[in-house]
N, C-alpha and C positions, 0 to 999 in steps of 0.2 A: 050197252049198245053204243052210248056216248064212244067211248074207246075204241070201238073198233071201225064206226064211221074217221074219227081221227087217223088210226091208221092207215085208210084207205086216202085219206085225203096227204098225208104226209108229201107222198112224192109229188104232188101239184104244188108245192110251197118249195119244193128243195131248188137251191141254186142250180142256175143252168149254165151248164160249163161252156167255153169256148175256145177254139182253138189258138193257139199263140204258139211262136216262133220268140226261144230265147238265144238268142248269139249271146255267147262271152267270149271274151278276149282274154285270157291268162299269162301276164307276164313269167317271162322262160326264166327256173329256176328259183321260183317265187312262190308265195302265195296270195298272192294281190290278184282277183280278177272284176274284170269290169263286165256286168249282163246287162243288155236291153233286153225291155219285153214289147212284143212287137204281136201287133192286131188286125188281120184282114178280115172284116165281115163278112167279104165274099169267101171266104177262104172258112169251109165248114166242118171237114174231116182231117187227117193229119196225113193220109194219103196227099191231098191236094196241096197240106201245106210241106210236106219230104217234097214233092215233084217241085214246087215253088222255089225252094233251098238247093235244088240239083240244077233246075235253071240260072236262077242266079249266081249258080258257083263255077258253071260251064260257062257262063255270056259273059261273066264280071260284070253282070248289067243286070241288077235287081226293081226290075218294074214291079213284083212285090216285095214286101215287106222292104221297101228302099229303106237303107239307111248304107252310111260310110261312115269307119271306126277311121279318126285322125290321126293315121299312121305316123305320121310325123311326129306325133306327141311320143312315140318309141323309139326314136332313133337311138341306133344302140345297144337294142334291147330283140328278141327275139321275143314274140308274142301268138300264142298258140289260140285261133279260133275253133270257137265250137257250137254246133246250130243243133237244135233242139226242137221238136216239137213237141208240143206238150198242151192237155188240155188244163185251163182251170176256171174256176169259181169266180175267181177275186178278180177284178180290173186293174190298170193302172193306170195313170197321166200320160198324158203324150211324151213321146221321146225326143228328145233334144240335144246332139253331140257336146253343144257349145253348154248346157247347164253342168252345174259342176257333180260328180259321184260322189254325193256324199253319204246316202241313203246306203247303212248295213242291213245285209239281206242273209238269214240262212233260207238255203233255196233247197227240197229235197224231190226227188220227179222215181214216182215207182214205177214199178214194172208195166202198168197201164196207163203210163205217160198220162199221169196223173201230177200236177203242179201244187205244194205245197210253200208258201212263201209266209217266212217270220220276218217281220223287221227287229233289229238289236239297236241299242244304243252305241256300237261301237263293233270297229273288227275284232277286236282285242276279246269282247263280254260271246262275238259270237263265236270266234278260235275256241275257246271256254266250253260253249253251250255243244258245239261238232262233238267234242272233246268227250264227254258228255253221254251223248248217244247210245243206244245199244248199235253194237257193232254193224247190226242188220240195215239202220236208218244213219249212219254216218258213211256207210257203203256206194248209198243214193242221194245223199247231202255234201251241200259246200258251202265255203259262205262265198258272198261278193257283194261289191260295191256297185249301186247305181244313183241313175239321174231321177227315176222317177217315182212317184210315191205309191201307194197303196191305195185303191176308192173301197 
């Protein structure tokens, strides 16, 4: 009886996911990329947060999810953006341009824009771990470098 009250009670206890917007920036010809993870509370389905990303990419004027990648630090270089919506679990620290990427991330998002995020000790240990992968989960993974940590 014990058990099966447990399993009833399971999904009351399970993390509650929330929606997040991941921009990366991918240096052209590379494998270097920088991800924010970005958080509007008001912002509850992924519908709202696609229409968010279409506004701000038509206005260049992001009243959500504001943030600005310091183009300047590319000069030079070609750099491939890319916005994501994705639900998850896990939190993270506020984003900050001026904190330094040092935080290795393998980041993998399935087909139900479901967010999976490892932290590595290094790009090198998580080039390694993609590496690694069955073909299926290195298809939906990558790694990258951010500013913010994991709560």
């Amino acid at each position: 009886m014990l058990s099966v009250l447990a399993l009833l009670a399971a999904p009351a206890f399970a993390e509650q996911s929330e929606v997040y917007l991941i921009a990366s920036v991918q240096l052209g010809g590379s494998n270097l990329t920088q991800s924010i993870f970005l958080h509007e509370p008001q912002i509850t389905t992924l519908e709202e947060c696609q229409e968010a990303v279409r506004v701000g990419q038509r206005d260049r004027d992001w009243q959500r999810y504001h943030h600005i990648f310091m183009r300047d630090r590319f000069q030079g270089f070609t750099g491939h953006l890319d916005y994501r919506c994705v639900f998850s679990a896990r939190g993270f620290s506020g984003w900050n341009d001026r904190a330094r990427y040092n935080h290795p991330y393998l980041i993998s998002i399935d087909e139900q824009a479901n967010l999976q995020v490892e932290r590595m000790a290094s790009q090198a240990q998580c080039a390694t771990r993609l590496k690694s992968l069955p073909q299926a989960r290195q298809a939906i993974s990558r790694c990258a470098v951010g500013s913010q940590s994991l709560l």
